[in-house]
C-alpha positions in Angstrom: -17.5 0.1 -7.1 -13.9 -0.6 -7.7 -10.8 2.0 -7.1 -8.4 3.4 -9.3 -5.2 2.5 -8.2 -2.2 5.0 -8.8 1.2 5.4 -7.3 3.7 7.9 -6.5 7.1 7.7 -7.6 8.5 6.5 -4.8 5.7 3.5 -5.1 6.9 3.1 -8.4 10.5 2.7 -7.1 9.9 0.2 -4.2 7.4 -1.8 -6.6 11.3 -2.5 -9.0 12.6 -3.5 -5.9 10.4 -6.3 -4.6 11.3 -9.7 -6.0 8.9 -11.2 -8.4 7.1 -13.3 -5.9 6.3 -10.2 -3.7 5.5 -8.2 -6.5 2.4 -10.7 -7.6 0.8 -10.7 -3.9 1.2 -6.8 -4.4 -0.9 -7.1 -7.5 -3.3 -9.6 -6.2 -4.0 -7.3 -2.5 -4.5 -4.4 -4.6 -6.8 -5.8 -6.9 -8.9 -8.3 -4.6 -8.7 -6.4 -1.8 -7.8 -2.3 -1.7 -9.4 -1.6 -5.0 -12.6 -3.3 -3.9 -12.8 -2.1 -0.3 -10.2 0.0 0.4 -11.1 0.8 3.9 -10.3 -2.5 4.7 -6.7 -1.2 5.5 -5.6 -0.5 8.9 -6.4 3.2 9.6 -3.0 4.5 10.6 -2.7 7.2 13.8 -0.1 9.9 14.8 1.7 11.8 11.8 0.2 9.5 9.3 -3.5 9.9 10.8 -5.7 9.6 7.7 -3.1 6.9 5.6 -4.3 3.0 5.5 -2.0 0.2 6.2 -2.1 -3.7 4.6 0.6 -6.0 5.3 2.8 -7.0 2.4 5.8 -9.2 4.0 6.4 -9.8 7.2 8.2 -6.1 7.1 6.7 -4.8 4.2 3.0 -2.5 3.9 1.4 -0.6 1.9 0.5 2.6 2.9 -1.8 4.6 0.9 -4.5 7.0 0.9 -8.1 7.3 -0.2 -9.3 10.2 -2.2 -13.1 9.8 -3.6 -12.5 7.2 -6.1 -8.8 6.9 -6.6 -6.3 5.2 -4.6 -2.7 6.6 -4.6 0.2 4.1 -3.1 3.0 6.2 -0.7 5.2 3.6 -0.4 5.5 -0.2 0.1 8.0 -0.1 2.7 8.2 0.7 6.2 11.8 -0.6 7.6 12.3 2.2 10.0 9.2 1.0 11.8 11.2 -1.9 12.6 14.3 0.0 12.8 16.4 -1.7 10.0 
C-alpha cells in the first residue's frame, strides 16, 4: 500500500527554501521510504508524542503524522532542536 503524501503550509514554505539538491532527497525519502512504510520514522516522545521523525540534513527532519492512509508533512525543519 502506498501513502498519500500532503503538506501543510508551512511544509510548503520550508520545501521553497531547501536548495535544489535537498529538495530531490526530500522527494526521493518520501517516495521510497515514508509513503511506502511510513512507520519507518522515528516515533517522536514528549509534546510531539504521536509525530514521526526522518533525517533530512544533518539539521534538517521531517516531521509528520500518520492518519489512515494519508500522510501530512508539519514541517522540514527543526533548528531550535539544535538551538540555532
Amino acid at each position: 500500500m502506498i501513502y498519500e503524501i500532503r503538506f501543510t503550509k508551512q511544509a510548503v514554505k520550508d520545501v521553497k527554501q531547501l536548495q535544489p539538491k535537498v529538495q530531490k532527497k526530500l522527494k526521493e525519502i518520501l517516495r521510497n521510504r515514508i509513503a511506502v512504510d511510513p512507520y519507518s520514522g522515528k516515533a517522536l516522545v514528549g509534546d510531539l508524542k504521536g509525530y514521526y521523525s526522518v533525517r533530512l540534513t544533518h539539521k534538517g527532519r521531517i516531521v509528520y503524522s500518520i492518519d489512515n492512509e494519508k500522510i501530512m508533512v508539519l514541517d522540514l525543519r527543526a533548528k531550535t532542536h539544535y538551538g540555532d
